[in-house]
Structure formats: C-alpha cells, structure tokens
C-alpha positions in Angstrom: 155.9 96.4 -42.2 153.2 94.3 -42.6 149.3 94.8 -43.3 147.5 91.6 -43.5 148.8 89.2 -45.9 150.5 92.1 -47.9 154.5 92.7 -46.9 156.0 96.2 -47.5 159.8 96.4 -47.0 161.7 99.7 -47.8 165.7 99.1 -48.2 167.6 102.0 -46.8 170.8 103.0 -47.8 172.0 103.4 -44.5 170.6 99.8 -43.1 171.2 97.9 -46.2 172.9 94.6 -44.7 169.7 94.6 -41.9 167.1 95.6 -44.4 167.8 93.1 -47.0 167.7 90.3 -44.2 164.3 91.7 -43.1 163.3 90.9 -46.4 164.6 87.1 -46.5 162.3 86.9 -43.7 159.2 88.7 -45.1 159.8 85.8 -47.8 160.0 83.4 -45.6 157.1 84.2 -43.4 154.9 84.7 -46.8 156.1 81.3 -47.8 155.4 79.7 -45.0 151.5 81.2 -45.1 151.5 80.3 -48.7 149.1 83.8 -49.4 150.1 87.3 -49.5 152.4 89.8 -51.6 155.8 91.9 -50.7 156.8 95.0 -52.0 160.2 96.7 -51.8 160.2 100.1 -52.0 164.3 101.1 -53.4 163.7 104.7 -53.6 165.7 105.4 -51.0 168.8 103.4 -52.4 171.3 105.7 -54.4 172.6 102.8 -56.8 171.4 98.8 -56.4 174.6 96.9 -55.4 174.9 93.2 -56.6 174.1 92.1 -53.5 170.5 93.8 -53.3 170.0 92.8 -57.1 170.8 89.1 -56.0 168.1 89.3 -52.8 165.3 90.6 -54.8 166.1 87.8 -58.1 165.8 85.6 -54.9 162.9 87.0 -53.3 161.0 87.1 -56.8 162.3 83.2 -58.0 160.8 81.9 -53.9 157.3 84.1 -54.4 156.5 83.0 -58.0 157.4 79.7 -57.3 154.1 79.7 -54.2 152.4 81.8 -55.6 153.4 85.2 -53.7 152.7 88.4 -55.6 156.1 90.4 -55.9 156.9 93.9 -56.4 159.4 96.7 -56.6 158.2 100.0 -56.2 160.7 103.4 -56.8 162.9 102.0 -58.7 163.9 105.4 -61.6 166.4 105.7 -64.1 169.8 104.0 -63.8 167.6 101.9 -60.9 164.8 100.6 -63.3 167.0 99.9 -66.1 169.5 97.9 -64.1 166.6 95.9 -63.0 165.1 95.5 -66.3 168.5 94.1 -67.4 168.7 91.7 -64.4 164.6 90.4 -65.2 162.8 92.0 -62.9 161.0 94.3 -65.0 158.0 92.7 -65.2 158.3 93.3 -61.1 158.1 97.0 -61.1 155.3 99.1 -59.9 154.1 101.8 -61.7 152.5 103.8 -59.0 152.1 104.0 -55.2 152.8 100.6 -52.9 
C-alpha cells in the first residue's frame, strides 16, 4: 500500500511467497524514484523464516544504499531478537507505522 512516497507492506503468514515479492517491488519502485521510505509490518508472521530474514537484509542493504528510509514495524519477542541477531535492529520501529 502506498501513501505518497512512503511504502507500507504487511507480510502475511498465509501469503508469504506473494507478499515478500510485493516487497522486492515496493523496493524497486522506491529505487527507481530515488525518495521515499517502506515499512513492513511482521506482526502477523508467527516465526521469520530464513527466507523473509534474507528479503528484508536485502530490502534494507538496496534502501540505505539510495537513500530509502527502512523500517520493520511488529516485530516482539523471539521476532525482534532474531532480527537484532541478523542486523536489523537498528530497523525496528518502536511505535505505530
């Protein structure tokens, strides 16, 4: 979902495979701009597979490198610390979107 320049993409449990390619392309599209941010909200994800941690070290590595803010909103517990291992503390919200 998009509001202006700001990206907001939710991954779902249940559309994992199709919501982590709507991301690549949220990227992509910000990229191509060169302005904007993206959020993921995970708080609907019961654990982060390897492959979701890989897409959003990806997503991250593409929007610092141009300048794209980058965020990861409702990540708790077992969710946060696995991406706090990974590097992508620094990413996390601390409130709303």
């Amino acid at each position: 979902m998009r509001t202006s320049a700001r990206v907001f993409v939710p991954l779902e449990q249940s559309n994992l495979a199709h919501d982590l390619l709507v991301l690549r392309a949220a990227a992509a599209e910000s990229l191509m701009r060169g302005e904007g941010s993206i959020t993921v909200d995970v708080s609907s994800l019961r654990r982060l597979s390897s492959e979701t941690i890989a897409a959003l070290l990806w997503t991250r590595r593409k929007c610092n490198g141009h300048g794209i803010g980058f965020t990861v909103s409702g990540a708790k517990g077992t969710a946060a610390q696995a991406l706090t291992r990974c590097g992508l503390g620094e990413a996390l919200a601390t409130g709303g979107r």
